[in-house]
C-alpha positions as CSV (number, residue, x, y, z in Angstrom):
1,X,111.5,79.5,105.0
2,X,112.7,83.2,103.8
3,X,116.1,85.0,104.2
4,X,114.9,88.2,105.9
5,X,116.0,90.4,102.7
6,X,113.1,88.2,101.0
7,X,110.3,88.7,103.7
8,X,107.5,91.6,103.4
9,X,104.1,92.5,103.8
10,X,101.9,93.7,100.7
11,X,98.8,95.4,101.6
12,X,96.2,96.5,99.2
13,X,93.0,97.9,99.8
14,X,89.8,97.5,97.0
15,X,87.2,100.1,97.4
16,X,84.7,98.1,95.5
17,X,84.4,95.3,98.6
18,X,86.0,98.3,100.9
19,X,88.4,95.2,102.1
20,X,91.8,95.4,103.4
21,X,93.8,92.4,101.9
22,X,97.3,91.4,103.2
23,X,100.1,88.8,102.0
24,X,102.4,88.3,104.4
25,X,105.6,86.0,104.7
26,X,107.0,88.2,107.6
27,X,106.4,85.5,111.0
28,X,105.5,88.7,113.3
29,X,103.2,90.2,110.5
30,X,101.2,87.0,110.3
31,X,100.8,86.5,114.1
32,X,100.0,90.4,114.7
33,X,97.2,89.2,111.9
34,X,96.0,87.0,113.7
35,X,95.6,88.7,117.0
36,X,94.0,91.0,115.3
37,X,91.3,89.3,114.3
38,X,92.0,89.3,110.4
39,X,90.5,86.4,108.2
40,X,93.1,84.2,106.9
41,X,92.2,83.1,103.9
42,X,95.1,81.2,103.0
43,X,98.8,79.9,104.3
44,X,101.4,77.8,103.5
45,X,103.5,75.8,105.6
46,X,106.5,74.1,105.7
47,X,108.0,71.5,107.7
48,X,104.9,72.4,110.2
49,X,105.5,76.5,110.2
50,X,103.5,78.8,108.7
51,X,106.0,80.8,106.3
52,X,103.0,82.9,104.4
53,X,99.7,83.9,104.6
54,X,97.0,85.9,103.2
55,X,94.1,88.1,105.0
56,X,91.1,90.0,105.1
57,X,90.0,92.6,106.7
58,X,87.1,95.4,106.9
59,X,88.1,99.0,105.7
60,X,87.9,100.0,109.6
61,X,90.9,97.8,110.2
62,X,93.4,100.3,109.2
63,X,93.2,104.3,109.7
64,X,95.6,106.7,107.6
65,X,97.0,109.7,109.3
66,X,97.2,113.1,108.2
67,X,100.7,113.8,109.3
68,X,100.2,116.7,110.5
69,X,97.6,116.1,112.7
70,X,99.7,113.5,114.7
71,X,101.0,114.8,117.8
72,X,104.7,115.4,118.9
73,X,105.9,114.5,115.2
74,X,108.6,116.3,113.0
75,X,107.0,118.7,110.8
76,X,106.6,116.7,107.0
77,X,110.8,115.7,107.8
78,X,110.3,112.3,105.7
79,X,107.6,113.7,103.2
80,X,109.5,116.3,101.3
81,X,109.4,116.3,97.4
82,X,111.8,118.4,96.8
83,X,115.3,116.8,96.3
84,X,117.9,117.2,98.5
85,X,121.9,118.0,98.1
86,X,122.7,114.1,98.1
87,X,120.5,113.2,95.4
């Protein structure tokens, strides 16, 4: 099992096979696979729970936003380069 500071989700996209790919040790990331309808391709278990995983999944599976296009959110707020007076 992982502390929670160890958990996360890598996704990573290849444009050769246009597949998503995911590797997961987050529990609610690897059931929201699942019901999803992502291919597990792999997990590992211990003591009879599944503690990581690994998927696929067709380009269509995720959709990037422009920002700017999504209603009722804050103008670019959290996509600033410029630095601010704390940095």
């Amino acid at each position: 099992m992982f502390l929670k500071e160890e958990r996360e989700t890598i996704l990573n996209y290849d444009p050769i096979t246009q597949t998503w790919h995911a590797w997961t040790n987050y529990p609610s990331h690897i059931l929201k696979f699942r019901k999803q309808g992502w291919s597990e391709t792999q997990k590992w278990s211990e003591n009879g729970r599944d503690i990581a995983a690994t998927f696929t999944a067709p380009k269509t599976a995720i959709r990037i936003f422009n920002p700017a296009k999504i209603k009722n959110a804050e103008p670019d707020a959290c996509f600033d380069d410029e630095p601010t007076e704390d940095e």
